[in-house]
BAMAR-712533 format. One line per field, with one value per residue (C-alpha): residue in one letter; x, y, z; residue number from 0. Coordinates in steps of 0.5 Angstrom, whole numbers, plus 500, padded with zeros to 3 digits. Layout:
! residues N
rest	c(a, ...) .
c1	c(X, ...) .
c2	c(Y, ...) .
c3	c(Z, ...) .
nr	c(NUM, ...) .
***
This chain:
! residues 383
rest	c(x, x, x, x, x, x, x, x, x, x, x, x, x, x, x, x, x, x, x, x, x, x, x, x, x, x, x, x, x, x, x, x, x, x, x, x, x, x, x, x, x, x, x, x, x, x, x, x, x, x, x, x, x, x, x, x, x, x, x, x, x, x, x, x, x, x, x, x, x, x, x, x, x, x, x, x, x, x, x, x, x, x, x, x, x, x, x, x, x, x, x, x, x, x, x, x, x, x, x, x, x, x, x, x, x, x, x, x, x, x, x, x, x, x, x, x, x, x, x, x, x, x, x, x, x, x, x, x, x, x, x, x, x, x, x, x, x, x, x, x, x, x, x, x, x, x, x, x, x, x, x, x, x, x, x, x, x, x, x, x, x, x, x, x, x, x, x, x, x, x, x, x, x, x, x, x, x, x, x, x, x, x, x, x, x, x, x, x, x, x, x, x, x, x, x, x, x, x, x, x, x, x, x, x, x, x, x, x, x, x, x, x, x, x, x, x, x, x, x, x, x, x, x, x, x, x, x, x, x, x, x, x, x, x, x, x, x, x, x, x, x, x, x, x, x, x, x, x, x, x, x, x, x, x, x, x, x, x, x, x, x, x, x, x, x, x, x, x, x, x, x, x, x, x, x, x, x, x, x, x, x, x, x, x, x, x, x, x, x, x, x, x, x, x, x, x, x, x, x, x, x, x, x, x, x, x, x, x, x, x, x, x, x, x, x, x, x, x, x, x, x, x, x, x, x, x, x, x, x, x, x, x, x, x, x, x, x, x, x, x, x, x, x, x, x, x, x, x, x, x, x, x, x, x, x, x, x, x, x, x, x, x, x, x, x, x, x, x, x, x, x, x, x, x, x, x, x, x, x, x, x, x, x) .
c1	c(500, 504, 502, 504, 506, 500, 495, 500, 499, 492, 490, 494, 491, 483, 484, 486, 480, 475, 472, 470, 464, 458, 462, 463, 455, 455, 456, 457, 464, 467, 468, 466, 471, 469, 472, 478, 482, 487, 485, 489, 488, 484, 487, 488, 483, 487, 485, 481, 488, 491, 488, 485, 482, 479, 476, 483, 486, 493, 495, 501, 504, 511, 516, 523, 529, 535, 536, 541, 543, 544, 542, 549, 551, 552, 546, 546, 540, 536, 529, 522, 515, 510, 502, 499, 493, 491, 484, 481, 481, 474, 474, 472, 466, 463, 459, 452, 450, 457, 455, 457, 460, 466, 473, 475, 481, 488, 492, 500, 505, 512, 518, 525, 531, 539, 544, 549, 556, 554, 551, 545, 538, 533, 525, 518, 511, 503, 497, 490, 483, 479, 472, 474, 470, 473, 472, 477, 476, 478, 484, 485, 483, 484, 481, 478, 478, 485, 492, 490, 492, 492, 494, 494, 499, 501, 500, 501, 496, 496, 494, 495, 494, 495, 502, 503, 502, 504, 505, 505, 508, 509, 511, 515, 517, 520, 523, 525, 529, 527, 522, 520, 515, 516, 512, 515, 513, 513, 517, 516, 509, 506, 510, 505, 509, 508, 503, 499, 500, 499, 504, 505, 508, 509, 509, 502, 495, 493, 498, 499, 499, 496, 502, 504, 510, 512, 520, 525, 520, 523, 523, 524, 522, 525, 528, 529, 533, 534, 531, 535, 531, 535, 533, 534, 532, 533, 530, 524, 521, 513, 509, 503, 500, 494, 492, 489, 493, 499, 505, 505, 505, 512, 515, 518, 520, 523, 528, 526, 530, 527, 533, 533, 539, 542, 539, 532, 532, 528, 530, 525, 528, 525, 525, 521, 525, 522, 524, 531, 533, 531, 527, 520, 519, 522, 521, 522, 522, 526, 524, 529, 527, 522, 521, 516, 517, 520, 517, 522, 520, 521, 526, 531, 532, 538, 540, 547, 548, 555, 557, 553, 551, 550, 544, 547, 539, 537, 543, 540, 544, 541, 547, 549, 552, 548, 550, 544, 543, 538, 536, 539, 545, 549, 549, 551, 547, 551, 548, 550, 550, 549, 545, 539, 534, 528, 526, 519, 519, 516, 510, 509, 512, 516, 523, 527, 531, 530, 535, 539, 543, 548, 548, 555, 556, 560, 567, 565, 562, 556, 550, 544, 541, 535, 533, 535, 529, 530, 525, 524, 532, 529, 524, 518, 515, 506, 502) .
c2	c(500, 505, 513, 519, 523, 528, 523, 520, 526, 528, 521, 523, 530, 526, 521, 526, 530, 525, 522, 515, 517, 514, 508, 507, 506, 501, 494, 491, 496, 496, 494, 499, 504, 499, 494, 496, 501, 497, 498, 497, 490, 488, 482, 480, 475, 470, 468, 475, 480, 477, 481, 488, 493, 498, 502, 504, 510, 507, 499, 495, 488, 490, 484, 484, 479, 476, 472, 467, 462, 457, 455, 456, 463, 470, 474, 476, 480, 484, 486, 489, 488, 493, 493, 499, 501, 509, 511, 518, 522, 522, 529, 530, 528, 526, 531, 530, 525, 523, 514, 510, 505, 510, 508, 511, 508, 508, 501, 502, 496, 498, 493, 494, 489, 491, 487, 488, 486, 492, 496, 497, 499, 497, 499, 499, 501, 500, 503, 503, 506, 502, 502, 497, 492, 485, 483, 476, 476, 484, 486, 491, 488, 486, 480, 482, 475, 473, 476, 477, 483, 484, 490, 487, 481, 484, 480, 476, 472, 467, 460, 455, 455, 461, 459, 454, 460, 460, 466, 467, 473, 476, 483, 483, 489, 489, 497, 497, 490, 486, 480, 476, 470, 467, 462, 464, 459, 460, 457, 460, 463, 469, 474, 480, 487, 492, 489, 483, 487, 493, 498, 504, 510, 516, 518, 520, 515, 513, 514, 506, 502, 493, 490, 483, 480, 473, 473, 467, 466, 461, 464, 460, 461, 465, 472, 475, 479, 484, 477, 472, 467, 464, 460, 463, 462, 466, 469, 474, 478, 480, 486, 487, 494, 498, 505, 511, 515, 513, 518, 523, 531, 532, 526, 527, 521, 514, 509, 501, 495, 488, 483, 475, 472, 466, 460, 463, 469, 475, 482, 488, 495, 502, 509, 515, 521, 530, 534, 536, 529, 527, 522, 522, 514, 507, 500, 493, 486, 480, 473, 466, 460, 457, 462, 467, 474, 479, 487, 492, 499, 505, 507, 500, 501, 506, 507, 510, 512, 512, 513, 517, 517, 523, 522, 525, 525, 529, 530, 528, 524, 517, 513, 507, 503, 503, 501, 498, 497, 493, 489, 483, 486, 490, 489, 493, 493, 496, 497, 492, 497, 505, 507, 504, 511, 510, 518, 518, 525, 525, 519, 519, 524, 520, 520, 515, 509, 502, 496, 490, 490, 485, 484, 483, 482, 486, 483, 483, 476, 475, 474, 475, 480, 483, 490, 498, 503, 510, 516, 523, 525, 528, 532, 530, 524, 524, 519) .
c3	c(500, 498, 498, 496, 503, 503, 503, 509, 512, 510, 513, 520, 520, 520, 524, 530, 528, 529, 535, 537, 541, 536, 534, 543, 542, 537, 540, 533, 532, 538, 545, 550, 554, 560, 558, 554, 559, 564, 571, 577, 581, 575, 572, 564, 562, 556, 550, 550, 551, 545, 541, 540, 545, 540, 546, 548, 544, 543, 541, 539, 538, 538, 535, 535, 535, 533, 527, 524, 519, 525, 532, 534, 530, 531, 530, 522, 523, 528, 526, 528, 526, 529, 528, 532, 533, 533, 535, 535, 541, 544, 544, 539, 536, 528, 525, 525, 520, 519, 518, 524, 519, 517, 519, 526, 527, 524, 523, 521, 521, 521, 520, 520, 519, 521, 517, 522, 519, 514, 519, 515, 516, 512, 513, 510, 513, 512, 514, 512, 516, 520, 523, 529, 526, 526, 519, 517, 510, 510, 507, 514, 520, 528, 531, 539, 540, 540, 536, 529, 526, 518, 513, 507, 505, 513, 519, 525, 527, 533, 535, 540, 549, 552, 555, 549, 543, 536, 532, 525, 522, 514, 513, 506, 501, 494, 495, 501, 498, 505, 507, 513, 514, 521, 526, 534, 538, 546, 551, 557, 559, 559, 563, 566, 566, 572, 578, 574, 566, 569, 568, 571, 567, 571, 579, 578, 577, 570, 567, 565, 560, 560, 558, 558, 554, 551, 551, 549, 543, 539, 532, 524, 518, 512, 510, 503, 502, 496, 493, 496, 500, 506, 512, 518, 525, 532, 539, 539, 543, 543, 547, 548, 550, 550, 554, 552, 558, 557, 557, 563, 560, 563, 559, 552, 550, 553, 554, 553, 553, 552, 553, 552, 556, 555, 559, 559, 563, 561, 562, 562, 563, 561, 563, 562, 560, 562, 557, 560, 560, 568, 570, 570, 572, 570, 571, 569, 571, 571, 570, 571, 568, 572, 576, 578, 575, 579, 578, 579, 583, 580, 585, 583, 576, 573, 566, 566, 558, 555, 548, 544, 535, 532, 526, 521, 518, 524, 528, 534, 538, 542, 547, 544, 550, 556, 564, 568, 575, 577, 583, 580, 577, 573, 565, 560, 554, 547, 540, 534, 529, 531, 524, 527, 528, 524, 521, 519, 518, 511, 513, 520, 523, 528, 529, 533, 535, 535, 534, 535, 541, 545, 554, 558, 564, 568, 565, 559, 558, 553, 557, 551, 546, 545, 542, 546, 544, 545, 543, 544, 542, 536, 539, 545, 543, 541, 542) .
nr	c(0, 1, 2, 3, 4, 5, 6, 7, 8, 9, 10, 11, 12, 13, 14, 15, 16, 17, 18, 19, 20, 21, 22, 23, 24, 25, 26, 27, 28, 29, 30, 31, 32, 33, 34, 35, 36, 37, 38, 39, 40, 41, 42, 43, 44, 45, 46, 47, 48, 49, 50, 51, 52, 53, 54, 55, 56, 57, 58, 59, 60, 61, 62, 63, 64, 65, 66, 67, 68, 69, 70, 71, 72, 73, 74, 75, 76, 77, 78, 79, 80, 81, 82, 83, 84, 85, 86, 87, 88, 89, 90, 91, 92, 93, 94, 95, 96, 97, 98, 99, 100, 101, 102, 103, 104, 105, 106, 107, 108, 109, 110, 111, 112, 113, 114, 115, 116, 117, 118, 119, 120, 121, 122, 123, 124, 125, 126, 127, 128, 129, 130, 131, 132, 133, 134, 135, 136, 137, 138, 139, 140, 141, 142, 143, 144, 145, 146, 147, 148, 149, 150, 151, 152, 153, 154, 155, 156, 157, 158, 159, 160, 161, 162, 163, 164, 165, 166, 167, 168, 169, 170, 171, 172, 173, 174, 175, 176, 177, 178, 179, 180, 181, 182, 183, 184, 185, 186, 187, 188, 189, 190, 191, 192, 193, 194, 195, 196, 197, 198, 199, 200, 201, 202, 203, 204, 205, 206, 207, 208, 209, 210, 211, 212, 213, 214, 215, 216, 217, 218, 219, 220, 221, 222, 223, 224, 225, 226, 227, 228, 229, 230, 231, 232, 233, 234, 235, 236, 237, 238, 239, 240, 241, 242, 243, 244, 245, 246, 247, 248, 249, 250, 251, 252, 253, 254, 255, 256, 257, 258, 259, 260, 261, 262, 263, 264, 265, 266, 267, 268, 269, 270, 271, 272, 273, 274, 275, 276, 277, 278, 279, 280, 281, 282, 283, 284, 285, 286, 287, 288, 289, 290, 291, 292, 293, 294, 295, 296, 297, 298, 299, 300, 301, 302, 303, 304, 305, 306, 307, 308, 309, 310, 311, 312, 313, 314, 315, 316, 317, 318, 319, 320, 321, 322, 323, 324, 325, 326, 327, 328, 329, 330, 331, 332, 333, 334, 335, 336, 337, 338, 339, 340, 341, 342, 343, 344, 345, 346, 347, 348, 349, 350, 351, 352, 353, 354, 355, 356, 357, 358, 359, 360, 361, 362, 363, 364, 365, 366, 367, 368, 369, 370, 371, 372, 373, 374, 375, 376, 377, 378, 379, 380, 381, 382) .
***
């Protein structure tokens, strides 16, 4: 689907002018603001949370991880599929007559890939109207039942128990010269992010996010690139959040790490950054194989930024190499590859960074991979 960027922009500029107001009281088209916002103590109902909560504002599944030729080698590759759902601001009400039919959401995927011996980025993206109808043989939809998100030849679909789930995914571009078809099958169960899958975001209430993440994905299947076809497999990753009141007024961006570390650990860290570079909030958790997850407060998570690279696109500077002291250690988490920033200027408008990255020890030695995602370094982030 590939647009000239005044429609891109025309389409952003409706969707943040039409509210959701008459779709809420239409049952056939969405799930009521009741249902959907997380709350705190209110537990996570599965299979229903796979999928989409379009009473919400903002929704993503947010896939990463590492690939290879081999269970044994060294990443070759890192990439990332997002599908997000946008929903219009309640505030803002259709006008009279306006049909209850008409697409009150945005759906938007985008997936990147960084070859990290060149040290290359590649990306591409989707995006279509939706009226938050779940519809299977539509060419843009979104299950509410389960994980079922498609834009076209886009998708990521899931089947299986809740703790025995299996994703299949497809994302593919001719111009952008890279594709990707791959089933992620799990290997640990759910792990619920913040207390229960509600996760908080700032100091003050309600600003939080349902959260739950899938780590140690195992991952196969095949990448072409600049139309060569090759097997690969790996580790993955997979978020899931929804809100409609995530970010904090005072937050211009975040920093968020998801790292799968060798023999099954799962690490969470993340941070929430004011405009002068403090810290507004943080968080995390940590998860040993066969264990529990442990949330991190607030107050027991630092994130030390090092080394800096400069975007010679939008000259912002992001850290590349990051200390991270945790109440279950110190790690250093180091890029891949630098040349990982995503700029969107000319579609989305958004600019930020998000790529393949290792996890040492203390001594240096090699603990796992995972992805480092930072916003807001080219401007205040809006959602």
């Amino acid at each position: 689907m590939r647009n000239k960027t005044p429609e891109r922009r025309r389409c952003l500029q409706w969707a943040a002018g039409w509210g959701l107001a008459h779709m809420l009281n239409h049952p056939a088209l969405a799930s009521s603001p009741g249902d959907d916002e997380p709350r705190e103590g209110q537990a996570l109902r599965f299979p229903r949370d796979f999928g989409a909560h379009p009473g919400t504002r903002i929704e993503w599944w947010y896939v990463t991880g590492a690939l290879q030729r081999s269970a044994a080698g060294d990443p070759l590759y890192g990439f990332q599929i997002t599908f997000f759902r946008s929903r219009n601001d309640l505030s803002q009400a259709p006008a009279e007559g306006a049909s209850r039919l008409r697409a009150q959401h945005l759906l938007l995927a985008h997936a990147a890939l960084t070859d990290v011996a060149s040290g290359k980025l590649l990306h591409a993206e989707r995006w279509a109207r939706w009226n938050g109808q779940p519809d299977a043989a539509a060419a843009t939809s979104a299950r509410v039942d389960d994980t079922g998100v498609q834009l076209g030849s886009w998708h990521l679909r899931r089947q299986g128990p809740v703790d025995a789930s299996v994703y299949d995914g497809a994302w593919h571009d001719d111009t952008a010269g890279f594709g990707l078809q791959l089933q992620l099958h799990s290997t640990q169960p759910l792990l619920l992010q913040g207390e229960q899958g509600y996760s908080r975001k700032s100091p003050r209430p309600g600003h939080a996010s349902a959260y739950y993440s899938q780590p140690q994905l195992q991952a196969r299947g095949q990448l072409r690139l600049r139309g060569r076809p090759q097997p690969v497999e790996g580790v993955a990753w997979l978020d899931h959040e929804w809100s409609s009141a995530l970010l904090d007024p005072e937050a211009v961006g975040w920093d968020w790490m998801g790292l799968n570390l060798e023999g099954g650990g799962a690490l969470t860290v993340f941070r929430l950054r004011r405009a002068d570079g403090t810290v507004l909030w943080a968080g995390g958790s940590w998860r040993a194989p066969g264990q529990g997850v442990r949330p991190f407060a607030a107050t027991q998570v630092q994130m030390q930024p090092g080394r800096l690279w400069r975007s010679p696109a939008t000259n912002a500077q992001y850290p590349v190499d990051w200390m991270i002291q945790t109440p279950v250690g110190r790690f250093r988490v180091q890029a891949l590859a630098d040349a990982q920033e995503l700029d969107n200027r000319a579609r989305t408008g958004t600019v930020y960074w998000e790529g393949i990255s290792r996890v040492l020890g203390e001594q240096g030695q090699a603990l796992g991979v995972g992805y480092l995602e930072m916003t807001g370094y080219a401007g205040r982030l809006s959602l």
